[in-house]
Backbone as a printed PyTorch tensor [residue, N CA C, xyz], in Angstrom:
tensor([[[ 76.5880, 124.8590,  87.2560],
         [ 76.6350, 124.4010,  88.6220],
         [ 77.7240, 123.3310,  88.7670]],

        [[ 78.5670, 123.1900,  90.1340],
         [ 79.7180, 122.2630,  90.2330],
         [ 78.6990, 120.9850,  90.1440]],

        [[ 79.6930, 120.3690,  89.6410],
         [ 79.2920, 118.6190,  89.8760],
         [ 79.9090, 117.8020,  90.6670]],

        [[ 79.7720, 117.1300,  91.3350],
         [ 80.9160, 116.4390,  92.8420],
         [ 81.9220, 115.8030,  92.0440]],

        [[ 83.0080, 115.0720,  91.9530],
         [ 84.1310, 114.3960,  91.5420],
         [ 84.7830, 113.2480,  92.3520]],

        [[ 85.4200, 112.9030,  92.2430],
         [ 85.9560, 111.8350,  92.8600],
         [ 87.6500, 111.8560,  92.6740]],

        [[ 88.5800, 112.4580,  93.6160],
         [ 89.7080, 112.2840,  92.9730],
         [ 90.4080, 111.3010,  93.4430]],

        [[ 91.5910, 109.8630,  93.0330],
         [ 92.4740, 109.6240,  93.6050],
         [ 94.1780, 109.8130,  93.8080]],

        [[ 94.5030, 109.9820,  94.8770],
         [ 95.6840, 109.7110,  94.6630],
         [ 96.5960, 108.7910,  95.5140]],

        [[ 97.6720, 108.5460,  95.8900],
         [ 98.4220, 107.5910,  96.4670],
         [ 99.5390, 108.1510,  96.9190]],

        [[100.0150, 108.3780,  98.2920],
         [101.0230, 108.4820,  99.0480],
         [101.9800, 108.0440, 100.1060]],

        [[103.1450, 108.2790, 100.1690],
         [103.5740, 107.4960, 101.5520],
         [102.9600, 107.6660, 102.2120]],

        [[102.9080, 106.3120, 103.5010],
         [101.9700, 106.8050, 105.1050],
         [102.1320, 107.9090, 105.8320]],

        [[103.7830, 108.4340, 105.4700],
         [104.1520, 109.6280, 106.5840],
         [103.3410, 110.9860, 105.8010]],

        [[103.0030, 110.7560, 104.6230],
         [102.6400, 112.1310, 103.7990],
         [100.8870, 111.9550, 104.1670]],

        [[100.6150, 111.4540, 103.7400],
         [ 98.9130, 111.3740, 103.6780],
         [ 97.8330, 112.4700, 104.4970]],

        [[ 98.6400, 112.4580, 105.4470],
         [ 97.5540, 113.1760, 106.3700],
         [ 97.7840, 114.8100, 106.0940]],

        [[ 98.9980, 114.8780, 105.8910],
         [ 99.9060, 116.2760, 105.4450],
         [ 98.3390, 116.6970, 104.2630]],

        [[ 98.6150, 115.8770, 103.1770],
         [ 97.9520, 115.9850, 101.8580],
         [ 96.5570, 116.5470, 101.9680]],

        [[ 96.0790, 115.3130, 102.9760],
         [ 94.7130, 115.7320, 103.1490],
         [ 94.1940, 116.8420, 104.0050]],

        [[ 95.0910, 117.2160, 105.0420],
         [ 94.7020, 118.3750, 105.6720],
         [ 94.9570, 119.5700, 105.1100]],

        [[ 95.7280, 119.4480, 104.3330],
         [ 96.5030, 121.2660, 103.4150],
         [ 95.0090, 121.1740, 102.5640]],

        [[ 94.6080, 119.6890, 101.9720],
         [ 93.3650, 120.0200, 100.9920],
         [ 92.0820, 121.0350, 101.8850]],

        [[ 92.0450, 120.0010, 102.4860],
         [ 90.8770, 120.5500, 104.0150],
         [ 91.6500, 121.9790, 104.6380]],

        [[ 92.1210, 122.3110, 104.4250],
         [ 92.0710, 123.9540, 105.2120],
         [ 91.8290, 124.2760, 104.2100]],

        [[ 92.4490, 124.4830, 103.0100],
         [ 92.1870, 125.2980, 102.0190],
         [ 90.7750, 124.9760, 100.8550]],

        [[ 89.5540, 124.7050, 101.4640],
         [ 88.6630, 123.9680, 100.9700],
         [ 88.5830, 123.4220,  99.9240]],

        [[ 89.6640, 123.0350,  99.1500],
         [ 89.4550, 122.0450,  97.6580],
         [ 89.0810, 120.6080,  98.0080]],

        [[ 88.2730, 120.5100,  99.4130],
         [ 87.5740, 119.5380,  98.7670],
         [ 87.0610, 119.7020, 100.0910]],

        [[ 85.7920, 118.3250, 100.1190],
         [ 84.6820, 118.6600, 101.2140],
         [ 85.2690, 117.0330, 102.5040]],

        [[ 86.3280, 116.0770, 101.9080],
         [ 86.3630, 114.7340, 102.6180],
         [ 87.3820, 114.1580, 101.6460]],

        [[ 88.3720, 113.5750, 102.5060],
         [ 89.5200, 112.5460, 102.3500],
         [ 89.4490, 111.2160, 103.3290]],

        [[ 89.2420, 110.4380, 102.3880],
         [ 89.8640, 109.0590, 102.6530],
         [ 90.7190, 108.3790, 102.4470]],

        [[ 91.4610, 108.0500, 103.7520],
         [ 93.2100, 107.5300, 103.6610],
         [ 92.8880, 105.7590, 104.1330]],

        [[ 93.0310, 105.5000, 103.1110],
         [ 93.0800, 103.9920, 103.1430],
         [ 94.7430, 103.1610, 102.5150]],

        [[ 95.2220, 102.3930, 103.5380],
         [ 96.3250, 101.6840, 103.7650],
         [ 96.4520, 100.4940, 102.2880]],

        [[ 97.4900, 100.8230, 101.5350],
         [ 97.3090, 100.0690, 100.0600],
         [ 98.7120,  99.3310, 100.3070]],

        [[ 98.5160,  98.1790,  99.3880],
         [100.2450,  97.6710,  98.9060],
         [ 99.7250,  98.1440,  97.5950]],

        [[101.0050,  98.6400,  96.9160],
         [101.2960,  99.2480,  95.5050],
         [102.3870,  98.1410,  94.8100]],

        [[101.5750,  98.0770,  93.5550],
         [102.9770,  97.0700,  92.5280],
         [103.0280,  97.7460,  91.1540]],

        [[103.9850,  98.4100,  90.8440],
         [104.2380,  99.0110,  89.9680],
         [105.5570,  99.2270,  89.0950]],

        [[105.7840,  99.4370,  87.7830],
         [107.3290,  99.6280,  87.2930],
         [107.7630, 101.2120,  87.7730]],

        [[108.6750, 101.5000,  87.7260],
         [109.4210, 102.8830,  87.6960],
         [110.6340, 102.8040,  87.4650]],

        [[111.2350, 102.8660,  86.3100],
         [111.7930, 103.5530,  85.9000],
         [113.0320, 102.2400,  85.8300]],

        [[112.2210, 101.2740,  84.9410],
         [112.8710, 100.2340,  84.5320],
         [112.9250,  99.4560,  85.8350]],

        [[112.3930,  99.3870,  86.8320],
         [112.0860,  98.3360,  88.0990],
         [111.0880,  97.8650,  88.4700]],

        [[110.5660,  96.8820,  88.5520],
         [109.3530,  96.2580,  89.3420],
         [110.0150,  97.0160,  90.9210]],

        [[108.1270,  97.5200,  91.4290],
         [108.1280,  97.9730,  92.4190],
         [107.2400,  97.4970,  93.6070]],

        [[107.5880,  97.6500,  94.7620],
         [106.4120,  97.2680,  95.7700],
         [106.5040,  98.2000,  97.0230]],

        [[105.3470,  98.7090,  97.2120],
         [105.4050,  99.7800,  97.9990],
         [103.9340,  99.5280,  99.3140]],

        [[104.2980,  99.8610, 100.1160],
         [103.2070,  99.6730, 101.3960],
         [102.5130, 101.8280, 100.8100]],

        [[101.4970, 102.0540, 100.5770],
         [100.9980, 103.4360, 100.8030],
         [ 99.8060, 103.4560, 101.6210]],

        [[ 99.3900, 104.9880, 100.9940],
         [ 98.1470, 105.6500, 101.6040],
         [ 97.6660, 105.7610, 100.0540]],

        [[ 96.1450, 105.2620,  99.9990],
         [ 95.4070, 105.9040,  98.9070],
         [ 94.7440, 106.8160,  99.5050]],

        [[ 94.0010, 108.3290,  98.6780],
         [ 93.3540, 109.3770,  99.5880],
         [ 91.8120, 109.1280,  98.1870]],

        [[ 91.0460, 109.4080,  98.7020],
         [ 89.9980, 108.9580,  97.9010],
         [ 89.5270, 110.5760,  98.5670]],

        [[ 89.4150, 111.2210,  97.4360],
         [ 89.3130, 112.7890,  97.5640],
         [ 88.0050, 113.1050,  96.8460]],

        [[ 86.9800, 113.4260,  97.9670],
         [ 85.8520, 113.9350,  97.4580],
         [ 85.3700, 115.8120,  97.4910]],

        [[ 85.5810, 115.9430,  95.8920],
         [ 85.5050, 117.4120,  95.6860],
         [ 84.5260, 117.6980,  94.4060]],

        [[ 84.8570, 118.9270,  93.5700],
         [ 84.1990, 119.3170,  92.5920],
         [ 84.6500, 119.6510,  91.4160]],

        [[ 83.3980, 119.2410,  90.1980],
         [ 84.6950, 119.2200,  89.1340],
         [ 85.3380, 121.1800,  88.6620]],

        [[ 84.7190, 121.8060,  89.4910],
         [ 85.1840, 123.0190,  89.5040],
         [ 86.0070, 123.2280,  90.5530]],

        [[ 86.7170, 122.0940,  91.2840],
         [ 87.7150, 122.9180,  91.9250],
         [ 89.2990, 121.3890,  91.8640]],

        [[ 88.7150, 120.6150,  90.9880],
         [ 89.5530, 119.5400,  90.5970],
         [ 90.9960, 119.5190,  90.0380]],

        [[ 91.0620, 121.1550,  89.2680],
         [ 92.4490, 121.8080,  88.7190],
         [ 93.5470, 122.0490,  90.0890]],

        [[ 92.4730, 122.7020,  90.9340],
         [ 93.0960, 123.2500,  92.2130],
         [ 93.9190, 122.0690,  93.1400]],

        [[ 92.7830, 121.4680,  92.9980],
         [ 93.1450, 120.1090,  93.6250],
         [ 94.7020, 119.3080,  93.2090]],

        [[ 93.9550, 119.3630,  91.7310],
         [ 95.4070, 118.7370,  91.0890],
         [ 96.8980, 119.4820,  91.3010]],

        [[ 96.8480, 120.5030,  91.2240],
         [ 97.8270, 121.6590,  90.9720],
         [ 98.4350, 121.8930,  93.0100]],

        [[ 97.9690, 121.4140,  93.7650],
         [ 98.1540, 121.5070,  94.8760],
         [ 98.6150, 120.1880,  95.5340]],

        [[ 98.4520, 118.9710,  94.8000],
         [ 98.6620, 117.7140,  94.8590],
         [100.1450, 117.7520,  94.5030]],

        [[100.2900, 118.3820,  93.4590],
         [101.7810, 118.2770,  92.6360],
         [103.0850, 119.2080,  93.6190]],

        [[101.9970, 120.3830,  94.0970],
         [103.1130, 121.2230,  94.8510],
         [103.8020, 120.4040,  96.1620]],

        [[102.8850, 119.8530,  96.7270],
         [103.3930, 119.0380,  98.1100],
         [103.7070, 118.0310,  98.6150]],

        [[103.2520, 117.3950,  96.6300],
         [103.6230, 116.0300,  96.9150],
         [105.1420, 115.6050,  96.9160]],

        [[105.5430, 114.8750,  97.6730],
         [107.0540, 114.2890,  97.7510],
         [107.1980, 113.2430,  95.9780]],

        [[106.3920, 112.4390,  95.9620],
         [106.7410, 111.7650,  94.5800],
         [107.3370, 112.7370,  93.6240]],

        [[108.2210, 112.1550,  92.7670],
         [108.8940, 113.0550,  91.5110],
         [107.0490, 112.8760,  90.9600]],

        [[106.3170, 111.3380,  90.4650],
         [105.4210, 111.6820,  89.4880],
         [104.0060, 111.0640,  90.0510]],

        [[103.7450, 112.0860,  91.0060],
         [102.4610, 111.6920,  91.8950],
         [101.2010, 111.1140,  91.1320]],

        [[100.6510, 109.8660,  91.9250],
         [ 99.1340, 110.1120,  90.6810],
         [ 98.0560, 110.5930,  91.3000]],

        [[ 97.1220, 111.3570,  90.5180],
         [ 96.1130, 111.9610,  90.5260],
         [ 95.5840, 111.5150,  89.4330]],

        [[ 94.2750, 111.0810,  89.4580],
         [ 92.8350, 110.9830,  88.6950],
         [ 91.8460, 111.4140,  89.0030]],

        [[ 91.1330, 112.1490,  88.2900],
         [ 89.6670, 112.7870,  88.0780],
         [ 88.8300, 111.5800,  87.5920]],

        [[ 87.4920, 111.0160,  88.5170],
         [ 86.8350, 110.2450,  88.0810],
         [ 84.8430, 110.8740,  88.5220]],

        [[ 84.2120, 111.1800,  87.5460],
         [ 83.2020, 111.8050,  87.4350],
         [ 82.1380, 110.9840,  88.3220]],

        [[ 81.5850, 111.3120,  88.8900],
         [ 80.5080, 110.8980,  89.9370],
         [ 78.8900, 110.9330,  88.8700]],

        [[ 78.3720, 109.7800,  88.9360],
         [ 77.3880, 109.6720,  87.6480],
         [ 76.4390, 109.5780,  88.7940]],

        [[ 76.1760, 109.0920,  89.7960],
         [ 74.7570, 109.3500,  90.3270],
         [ 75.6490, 109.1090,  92.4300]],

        [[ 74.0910, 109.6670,  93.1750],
         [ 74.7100, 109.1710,  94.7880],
         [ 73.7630, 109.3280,  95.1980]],

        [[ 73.6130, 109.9310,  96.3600],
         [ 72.5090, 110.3450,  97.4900],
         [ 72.8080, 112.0890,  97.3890]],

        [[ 72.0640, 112.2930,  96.9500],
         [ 71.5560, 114.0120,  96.4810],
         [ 72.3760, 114.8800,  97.9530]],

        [[ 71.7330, 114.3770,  98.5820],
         [ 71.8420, 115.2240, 100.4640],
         [ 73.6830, 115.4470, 100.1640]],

        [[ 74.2330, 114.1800,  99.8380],
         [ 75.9050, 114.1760, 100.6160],
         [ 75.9380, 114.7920,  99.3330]],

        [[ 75.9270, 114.5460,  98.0580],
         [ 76.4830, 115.4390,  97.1270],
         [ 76.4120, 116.6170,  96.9830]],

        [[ 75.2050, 117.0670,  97.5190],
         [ 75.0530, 118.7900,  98.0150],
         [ 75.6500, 119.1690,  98.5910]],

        [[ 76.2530, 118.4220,  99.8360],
         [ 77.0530, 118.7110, 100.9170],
         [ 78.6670, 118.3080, 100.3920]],

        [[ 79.0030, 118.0040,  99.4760],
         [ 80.2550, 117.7660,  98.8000],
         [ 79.7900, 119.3030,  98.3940]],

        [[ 79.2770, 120.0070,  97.5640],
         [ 79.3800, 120.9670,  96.4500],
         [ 79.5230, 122.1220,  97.5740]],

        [[ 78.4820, 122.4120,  98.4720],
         [ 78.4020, 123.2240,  99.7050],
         [ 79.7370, 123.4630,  99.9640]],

        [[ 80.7130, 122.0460, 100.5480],
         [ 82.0600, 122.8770, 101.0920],
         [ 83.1020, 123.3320, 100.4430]],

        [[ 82.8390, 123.1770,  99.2010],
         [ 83.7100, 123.3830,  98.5870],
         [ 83.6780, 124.6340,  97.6370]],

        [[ 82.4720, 125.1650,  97.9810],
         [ 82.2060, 126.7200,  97.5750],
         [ 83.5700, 127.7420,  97.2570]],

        [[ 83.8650, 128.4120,  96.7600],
         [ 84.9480, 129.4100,  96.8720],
         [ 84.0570, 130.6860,  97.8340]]])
């Protein structure tokens, strides 16, 4: 049986909504949350600072490949991040309803 997941990732403001709606039509996941981040990070021998979008991507760990693999196709970053972080307990009802939409 799927287990719910938790994915994140981080995008420009102009991309975010792009991200999360291509996820949402194509059901790899059941809910995106786009929350407004400052980013500080190196790349590529530079200290960086960036205004983004984090998407706090609630899906399944059976459809988390998809997820990932669809993240990479549309994302504008050369090296987008994505993390898989396992959901250890919640409220039964919404996690059913995470697994529900995300049915194939």
């Amino acid at each position: 049986m799927a287990k719910p997941v938790v994915i994140l990732s981080t995008s420009g403001p102009e991309q975010s909504e792009e991200i999360a709606g291509d996820l949402l039509e194509k059901r790899l996941c059941a809910c995106v949350n786009i929350v407004p981040v400052r980013s500080r990070y190196h790349w590529k021998g530079e200290l960086c600072r960036d205004e983004e979008h984090l998407l706090i991507i609630k899906t399944t760990d059976e459809r988390s490949d998809a997820v990932i693999r669809r993240i990479a196709e549309i994302h504008s970053y050369e090296l987008p991040e994505v993390m898989v972080l396992p959901v250890v307990a919640g409220y039964e009802p919404y996690l059913q309803w995470v697994t529900e939409e995300t049915a194939p």
